[in-house]
DRENMI-85184 format. One line per field, with one value per residue (C-alpha): residue number from 1; residue in three letters; y, z, x. Coordinates in Angstrom, 1 decimal, always signed. Layout:
% residues N
nr: c(NUM / ...)
rest: c(ALA / ...)
north: c(Y / ...)
up: c(Z / ...)
east: c(X / ...)
***
This chain:
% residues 133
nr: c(1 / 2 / 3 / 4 / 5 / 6 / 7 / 8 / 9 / 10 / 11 / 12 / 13 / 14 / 15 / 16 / 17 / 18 / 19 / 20 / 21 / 22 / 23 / 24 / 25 / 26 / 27 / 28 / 29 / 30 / 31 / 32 / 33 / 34 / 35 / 36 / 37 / 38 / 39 / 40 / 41 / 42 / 43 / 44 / 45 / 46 / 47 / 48 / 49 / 50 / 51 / 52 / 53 / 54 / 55 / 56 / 57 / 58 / 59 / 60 / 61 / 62 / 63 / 64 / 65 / 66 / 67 / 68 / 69 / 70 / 71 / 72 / 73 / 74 / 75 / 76 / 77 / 78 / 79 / 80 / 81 / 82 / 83 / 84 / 85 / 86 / 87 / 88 / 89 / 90 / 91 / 92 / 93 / 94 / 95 / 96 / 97 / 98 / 99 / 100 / 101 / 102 / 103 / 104 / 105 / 106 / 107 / 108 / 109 / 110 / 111 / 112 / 113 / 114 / 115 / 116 / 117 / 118 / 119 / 120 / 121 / 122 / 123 / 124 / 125 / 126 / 127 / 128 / 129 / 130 / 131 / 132 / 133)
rest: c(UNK / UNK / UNK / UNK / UNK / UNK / UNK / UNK / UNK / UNK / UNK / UNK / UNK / UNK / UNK / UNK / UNK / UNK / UNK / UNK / UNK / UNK / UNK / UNK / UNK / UNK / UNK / UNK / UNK / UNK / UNK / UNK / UNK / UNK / UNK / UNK / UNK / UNK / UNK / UNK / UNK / UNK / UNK / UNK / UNK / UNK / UNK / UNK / UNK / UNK / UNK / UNK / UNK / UNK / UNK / UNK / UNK / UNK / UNK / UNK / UNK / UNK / UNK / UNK / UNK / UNK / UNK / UNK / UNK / UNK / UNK / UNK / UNK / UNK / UNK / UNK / UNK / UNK / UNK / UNK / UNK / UNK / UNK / UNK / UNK / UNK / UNK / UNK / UNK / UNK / UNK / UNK / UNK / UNK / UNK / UNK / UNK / UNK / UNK / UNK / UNK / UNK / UNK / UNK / UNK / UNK / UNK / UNK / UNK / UNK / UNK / UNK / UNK / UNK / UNK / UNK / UNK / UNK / UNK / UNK / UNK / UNK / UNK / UNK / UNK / UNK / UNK / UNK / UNK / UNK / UNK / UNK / UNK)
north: c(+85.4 / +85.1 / +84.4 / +85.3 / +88.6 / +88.7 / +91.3 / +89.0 / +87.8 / +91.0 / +92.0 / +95.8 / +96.7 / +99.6 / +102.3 / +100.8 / +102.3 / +105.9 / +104.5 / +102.5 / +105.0 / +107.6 / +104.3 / +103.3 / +107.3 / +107.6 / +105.2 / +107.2 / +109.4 / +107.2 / +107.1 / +105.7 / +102.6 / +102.0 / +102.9 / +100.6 / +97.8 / +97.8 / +98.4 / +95.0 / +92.9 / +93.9 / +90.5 / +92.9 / +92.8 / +88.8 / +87.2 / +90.6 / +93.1 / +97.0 / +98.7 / +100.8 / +103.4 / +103.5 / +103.9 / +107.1 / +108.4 / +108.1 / +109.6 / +112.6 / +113.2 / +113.1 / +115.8 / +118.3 / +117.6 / +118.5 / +114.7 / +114.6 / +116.6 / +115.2 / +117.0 / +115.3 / +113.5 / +114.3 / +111.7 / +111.3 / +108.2 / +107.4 / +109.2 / +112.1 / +110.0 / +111.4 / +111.4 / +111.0 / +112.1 / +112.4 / +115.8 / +117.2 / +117.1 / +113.7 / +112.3 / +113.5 / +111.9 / +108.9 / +109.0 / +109.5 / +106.9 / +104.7 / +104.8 / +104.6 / +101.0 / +100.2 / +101.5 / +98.9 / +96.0 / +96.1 / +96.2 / +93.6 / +91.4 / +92.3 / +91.2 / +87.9 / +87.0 / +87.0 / +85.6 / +82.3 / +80.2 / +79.4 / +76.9 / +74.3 / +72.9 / +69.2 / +67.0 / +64.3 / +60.7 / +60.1 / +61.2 / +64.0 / +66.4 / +69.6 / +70.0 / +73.3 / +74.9)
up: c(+116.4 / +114.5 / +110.5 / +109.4 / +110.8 / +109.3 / +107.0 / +104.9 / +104.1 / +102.4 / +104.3 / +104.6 / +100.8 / +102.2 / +100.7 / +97.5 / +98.0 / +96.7 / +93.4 / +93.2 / +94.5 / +91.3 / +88.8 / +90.1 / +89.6 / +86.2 / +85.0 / +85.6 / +88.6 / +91.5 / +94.7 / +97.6 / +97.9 / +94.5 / +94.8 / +97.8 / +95.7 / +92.8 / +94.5 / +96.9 / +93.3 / +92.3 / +92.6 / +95.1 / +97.8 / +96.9 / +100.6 / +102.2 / +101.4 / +101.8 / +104.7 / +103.9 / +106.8 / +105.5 / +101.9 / +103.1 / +105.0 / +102.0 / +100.0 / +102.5 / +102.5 / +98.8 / +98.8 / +101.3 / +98.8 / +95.8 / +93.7 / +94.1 / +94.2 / +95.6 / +96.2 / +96.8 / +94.4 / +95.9 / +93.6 / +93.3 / +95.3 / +98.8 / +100.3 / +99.5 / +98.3 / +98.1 / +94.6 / +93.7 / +90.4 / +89.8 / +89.6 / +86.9 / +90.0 / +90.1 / +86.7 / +87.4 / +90.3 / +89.0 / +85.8 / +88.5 / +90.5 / +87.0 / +86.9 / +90.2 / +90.8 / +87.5 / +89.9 / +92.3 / +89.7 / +88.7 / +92.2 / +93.3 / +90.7 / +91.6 / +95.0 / +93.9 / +91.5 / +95.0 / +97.5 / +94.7 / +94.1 / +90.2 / +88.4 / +86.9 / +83.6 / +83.4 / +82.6 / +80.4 / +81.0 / +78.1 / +78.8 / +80.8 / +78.2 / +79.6 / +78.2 / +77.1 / +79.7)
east: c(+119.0 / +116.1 / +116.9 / +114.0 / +114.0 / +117.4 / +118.5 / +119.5 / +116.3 / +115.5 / +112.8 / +114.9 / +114.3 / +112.0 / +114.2 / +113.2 / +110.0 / +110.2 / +111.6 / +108.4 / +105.8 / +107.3 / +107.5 / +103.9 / +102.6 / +104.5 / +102.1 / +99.1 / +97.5 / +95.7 / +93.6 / +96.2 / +94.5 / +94.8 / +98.2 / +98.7 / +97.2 / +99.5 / +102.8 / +101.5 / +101.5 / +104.8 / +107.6 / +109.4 / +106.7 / +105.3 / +106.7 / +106.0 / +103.4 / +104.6 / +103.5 / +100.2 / +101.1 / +104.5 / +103.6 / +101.0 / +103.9 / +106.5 / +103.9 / +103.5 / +107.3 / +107.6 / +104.5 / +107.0 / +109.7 / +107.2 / +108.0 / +104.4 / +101.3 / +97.8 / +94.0 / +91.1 / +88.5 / +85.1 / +83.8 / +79.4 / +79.9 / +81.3 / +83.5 / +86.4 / +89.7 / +92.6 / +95.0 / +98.3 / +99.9 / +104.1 / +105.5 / +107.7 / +110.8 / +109.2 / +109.9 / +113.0 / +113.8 / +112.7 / +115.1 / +118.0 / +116.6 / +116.9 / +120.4 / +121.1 / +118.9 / +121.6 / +124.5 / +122.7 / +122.4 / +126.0 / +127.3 / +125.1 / +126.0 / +130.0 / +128.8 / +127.7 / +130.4 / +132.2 / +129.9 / +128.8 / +131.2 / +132.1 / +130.4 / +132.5 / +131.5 / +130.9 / +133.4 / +133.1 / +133.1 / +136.1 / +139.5 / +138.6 / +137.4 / +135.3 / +131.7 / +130.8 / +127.5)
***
């Protein structure tokens, strides 16, 4: 087995991706490259940058589902680019997504409490008296 292809290396967070496409778009309205840009410097996506195919086809999904809406910016220079802005379903869905990524939190941290073992406090050199950490 290959660890670092491992799911436990986190490399399978790719869900996460809608919840940062309508956080990203809640901001303001964007080009996809732009877009593509700022979700690659978010902490989630330092060791492994997103997948700009898979980001254009999230977006294209959300679009079906109406989370987001895009046309194209025939801007004076270069050529056409097409924007992104968050729907009013989109805000929504990002307000559920809010709590549930909370859900996520709590659960994870459940998880840990279990998988970490406790840390012990220090013990003192005199008579055996525990320090406080």
């Amino acid at each position: 087995m290959d660890i670092a292809q491992c799911a436990c290396s986190g490399k399978t967070l790719d869900r996460l991706l809608r919840p940062v496409i309508l956080a990203t778009l809640a901001r303001a309205t964007t080009h996809g490259y732009d877009l593509v840009q700022q979700i690659g410097r978010l902490q989630l996506f330092t060791e492994s940058p997103p997948d700009t195919s898979g980001i254009y086809k999230t977006l294209k999904s959300m679009e079906k589902e109406g989370l987001v809406s895009s046309d194209w910016d025939l801007g004076s220079r270069g050529p056409a680019k097409r924007r992104f802005a968050l729907t009013q379903d989109g805000r929504i869905c990002l307000k559920r997504w809010a709590g549930t990524l909370r859900t996520y939190r709590a659960q994870i941290d459940g998880l840990l409490a279990v998988v970490e073992p406790p840390r012990c406090a220090p013990v003192s050199r005199r008579r055996g008296v525990h320090v406080q950490a």
